[in-house]
C-alpha positions as CSV (number, residue, x, y, z in Angstrom):
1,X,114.5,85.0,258.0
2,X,113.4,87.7,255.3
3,X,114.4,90.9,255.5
4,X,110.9,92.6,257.1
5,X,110.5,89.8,259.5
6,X,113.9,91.5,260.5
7,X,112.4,94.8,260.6
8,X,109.5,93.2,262.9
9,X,111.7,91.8,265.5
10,X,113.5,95.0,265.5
11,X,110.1,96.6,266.5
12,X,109.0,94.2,268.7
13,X,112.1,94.7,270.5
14,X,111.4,98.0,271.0
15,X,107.6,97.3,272.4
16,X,105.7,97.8,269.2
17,X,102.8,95.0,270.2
18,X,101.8,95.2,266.4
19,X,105.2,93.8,265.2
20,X,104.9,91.2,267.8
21,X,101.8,90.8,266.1
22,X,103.6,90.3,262.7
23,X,105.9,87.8,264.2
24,X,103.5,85.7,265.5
25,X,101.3,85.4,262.5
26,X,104.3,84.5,260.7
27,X,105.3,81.9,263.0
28,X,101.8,80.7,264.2
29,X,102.0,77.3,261.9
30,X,105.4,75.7,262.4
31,X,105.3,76.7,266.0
32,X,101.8,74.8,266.4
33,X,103.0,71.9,264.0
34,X,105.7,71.4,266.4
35,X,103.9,71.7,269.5
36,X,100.8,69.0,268.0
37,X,103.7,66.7,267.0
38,X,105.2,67.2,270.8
39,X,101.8,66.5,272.4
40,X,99.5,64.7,270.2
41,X,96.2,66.9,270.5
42,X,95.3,70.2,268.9
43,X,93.7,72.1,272.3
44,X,97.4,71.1,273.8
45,X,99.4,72.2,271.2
46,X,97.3,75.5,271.2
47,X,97.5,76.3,274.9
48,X,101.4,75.8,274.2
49,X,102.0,77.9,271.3
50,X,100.3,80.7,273.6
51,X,102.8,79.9,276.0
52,X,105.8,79.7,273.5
53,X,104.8,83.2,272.2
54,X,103.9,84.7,275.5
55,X,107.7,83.6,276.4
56,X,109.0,84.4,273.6
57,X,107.4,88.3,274.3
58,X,109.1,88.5,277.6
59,X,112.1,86.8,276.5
60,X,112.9,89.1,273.5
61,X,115.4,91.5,275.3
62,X,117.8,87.4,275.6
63,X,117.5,86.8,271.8
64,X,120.8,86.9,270.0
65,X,120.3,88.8,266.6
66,X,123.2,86.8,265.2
67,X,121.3,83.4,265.5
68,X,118.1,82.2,263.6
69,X,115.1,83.9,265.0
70,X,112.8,80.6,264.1
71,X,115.5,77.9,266.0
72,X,115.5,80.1,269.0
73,X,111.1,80.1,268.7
74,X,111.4,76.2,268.3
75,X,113.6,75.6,270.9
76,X,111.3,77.4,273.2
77,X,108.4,75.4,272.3
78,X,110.4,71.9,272.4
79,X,110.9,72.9,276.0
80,X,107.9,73.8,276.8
81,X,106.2,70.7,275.0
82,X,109.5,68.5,276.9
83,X,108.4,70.1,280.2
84,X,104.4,69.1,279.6
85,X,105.1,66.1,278.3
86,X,107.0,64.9,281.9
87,X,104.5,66.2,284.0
88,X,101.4,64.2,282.1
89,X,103.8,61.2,281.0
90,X,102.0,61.4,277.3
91,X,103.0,59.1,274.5
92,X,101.0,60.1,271.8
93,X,102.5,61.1,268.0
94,X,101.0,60.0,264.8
95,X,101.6,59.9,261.6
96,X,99.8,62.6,260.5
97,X,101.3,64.9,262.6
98,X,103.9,64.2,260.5
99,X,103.1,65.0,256.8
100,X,103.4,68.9,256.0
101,X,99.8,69.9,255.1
102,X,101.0,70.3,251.6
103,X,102.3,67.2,251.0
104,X,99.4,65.6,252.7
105,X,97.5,62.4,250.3
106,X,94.6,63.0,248.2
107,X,91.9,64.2,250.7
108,X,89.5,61.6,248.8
109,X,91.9,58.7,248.6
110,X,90.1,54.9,247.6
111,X,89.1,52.6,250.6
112,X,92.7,50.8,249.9
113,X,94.7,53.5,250.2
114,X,93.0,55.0,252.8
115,X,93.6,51.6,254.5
116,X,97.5,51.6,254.3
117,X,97.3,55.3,255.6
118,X,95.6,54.3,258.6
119,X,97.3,51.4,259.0
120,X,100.8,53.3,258.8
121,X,99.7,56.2,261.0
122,X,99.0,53.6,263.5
123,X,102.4,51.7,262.9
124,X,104.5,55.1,263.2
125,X,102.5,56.6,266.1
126,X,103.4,53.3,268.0
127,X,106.7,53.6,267.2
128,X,107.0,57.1,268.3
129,X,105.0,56.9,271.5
130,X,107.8,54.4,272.3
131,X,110.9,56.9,272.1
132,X,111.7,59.2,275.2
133,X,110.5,62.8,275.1
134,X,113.8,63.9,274.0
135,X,114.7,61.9,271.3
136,X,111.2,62.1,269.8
137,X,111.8,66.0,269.9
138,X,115.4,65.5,267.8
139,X,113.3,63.6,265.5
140,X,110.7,65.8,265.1
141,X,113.1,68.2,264.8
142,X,115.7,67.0,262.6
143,X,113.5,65.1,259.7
144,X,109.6,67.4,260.4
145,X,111.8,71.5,260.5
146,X,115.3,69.6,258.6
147,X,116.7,71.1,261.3
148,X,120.7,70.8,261.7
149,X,122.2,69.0,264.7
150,X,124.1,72.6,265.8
151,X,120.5,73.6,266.0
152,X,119.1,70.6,267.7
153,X,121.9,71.3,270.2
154,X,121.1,74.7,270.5
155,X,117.5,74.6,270.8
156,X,117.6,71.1,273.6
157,X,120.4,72.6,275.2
158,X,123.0,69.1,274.3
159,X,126.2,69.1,272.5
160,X,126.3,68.1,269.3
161,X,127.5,64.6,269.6
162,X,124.8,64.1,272.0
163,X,122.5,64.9,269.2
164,X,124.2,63.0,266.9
165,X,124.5,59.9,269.0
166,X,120.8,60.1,270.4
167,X,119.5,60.6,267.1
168,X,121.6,57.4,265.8
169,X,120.2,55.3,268.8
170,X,116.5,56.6,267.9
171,X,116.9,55.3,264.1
172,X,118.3,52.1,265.4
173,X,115.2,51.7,268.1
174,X,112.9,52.8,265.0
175,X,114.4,50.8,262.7
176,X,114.1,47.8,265.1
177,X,111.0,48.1,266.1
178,X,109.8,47.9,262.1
179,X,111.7,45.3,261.3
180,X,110.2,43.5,263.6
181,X,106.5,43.8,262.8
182,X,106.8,45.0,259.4
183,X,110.0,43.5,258.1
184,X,112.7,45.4,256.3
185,X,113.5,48.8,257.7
186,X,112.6,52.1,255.8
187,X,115.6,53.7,254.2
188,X,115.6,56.5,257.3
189,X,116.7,54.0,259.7
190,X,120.3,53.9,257.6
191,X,120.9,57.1,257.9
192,X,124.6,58.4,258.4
193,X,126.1,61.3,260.0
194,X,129.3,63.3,259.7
C-alpha cells in the first residue's frame, strides 16, 4: 500500500469520512472487478461493493495494520459475494470478467476474431459456472488479484493446504472439462505448487 493510502487509513480510523472517502476511490475498481467476477452482473456487483465498503467503515477499528489493507478489503467482498451467491444459487462468470480492462483486445477487432472471443468467453464462463462458489473465488483470486495462497487463506478463512489442494482440484476440473470439448488443456491447468 503507498505511503498516503497509509496516512488515509490512519484518518479514517480516527472518523475523518473524507479519508474514507480517499480509500474508497482508491479501491473502488478492484473491489467492483472482484465482486462482477463473483456475481456476473454489474447492478450486483455495485450493490455489493456498497456493502463491502459500508463493512469495511464499521469494521475499521478490527483491521490489523500489520496485514495488507487491500487482502483484508478483498476478503470482505469474496464473503459477501460467497454469502449472495448461496442465497440466489447463481452460476454466472465470463470471460470478460476476466481480462483487466487494460489488457482487454482491440475494441474494433475483425468479425474472426471477434468470433473466437465470443466463442471463448462462452467456453470459460461455462466452465466457471460449473465450479463451487468457493473454488471459483480461489481462482478469481489467485490468477484475476495474483493473490498468494496465505492470502487466499486469510481472506476465505481456510488453511493453506486447503487452498492449495482446492485450487489443484479446480485446475484439474478446468482442465477436464476443456479437454473434453476443446481438446488439449491450456498451460494453467498444469500448474504446480510448493
Amino acid at each position: 500500500m503507498v505511503e498516503i493510502q497509509k496516512e488515509w487509513l490512519l484518518s479514517a480510523r480516527k472518523g475523518d469520512p473524507d479519508a474514507f472517502g480517499r480509500i474508497v476511490e482508491a479501491f473502488q475498481k478492484p473491489v467492483y472487478n472482484l465482486c462482477f467476477r463473483m456475481l456476473g452482473n454489474s447492478e450486483d456487483a455495485e450493490d455489493a461493493a456498497q456493502e463491502t465498503f459500508w463493512r469495511a467503515f464499521q469494521g475499521l477499528s478490527r483491521y490489523d495494520p500489520k496485514r495488507s489493507f487491500g487482502t483484508w478489503l478483498l476478503s470482505i467482498a469474496a464473503h459477501y459475494c460467497i454469502d449472495r451467491l448461496r442465497k440466489k444459487r447463481l452460476n454466472l462468470l465470463s470471460l470478460e470478467s476476466l481480462l483487466p480492462e487494460d489488457d482487454a483486445p482491440d475494441p474494433a477487432p475483425g468479425p474472426e476474431n471477434q468470433t473466437d472471443q465470443k466463442q471463448g468467453q462462452a467456453a470459460v464462463q461455462e466452465l466457471l459456472a460449473n465450479l463451487g462458489k468457493e473454488e471459483r473465488a480461489m481462482i478469481v483470486m489467485r490468477y484475476w488479484y495474483d493473490m498468494s495462497y496465505e492470502e487466499i487463506g486469510r481472506a476465505l478463512s481456510c488453511s493453506i493446504s486447503a487452498v492449495k489442494s482446492r485450487l489443484h482440484r479446480a485446475r484439474q476440473t478446468l482442465a477436464q472439462r476443456w479437454t473434453t470439448v476443446h481438446g488439449p488443456a491450456p498451460a494453467w491447468a498444469g500448474e504446480r505448487h510448493e
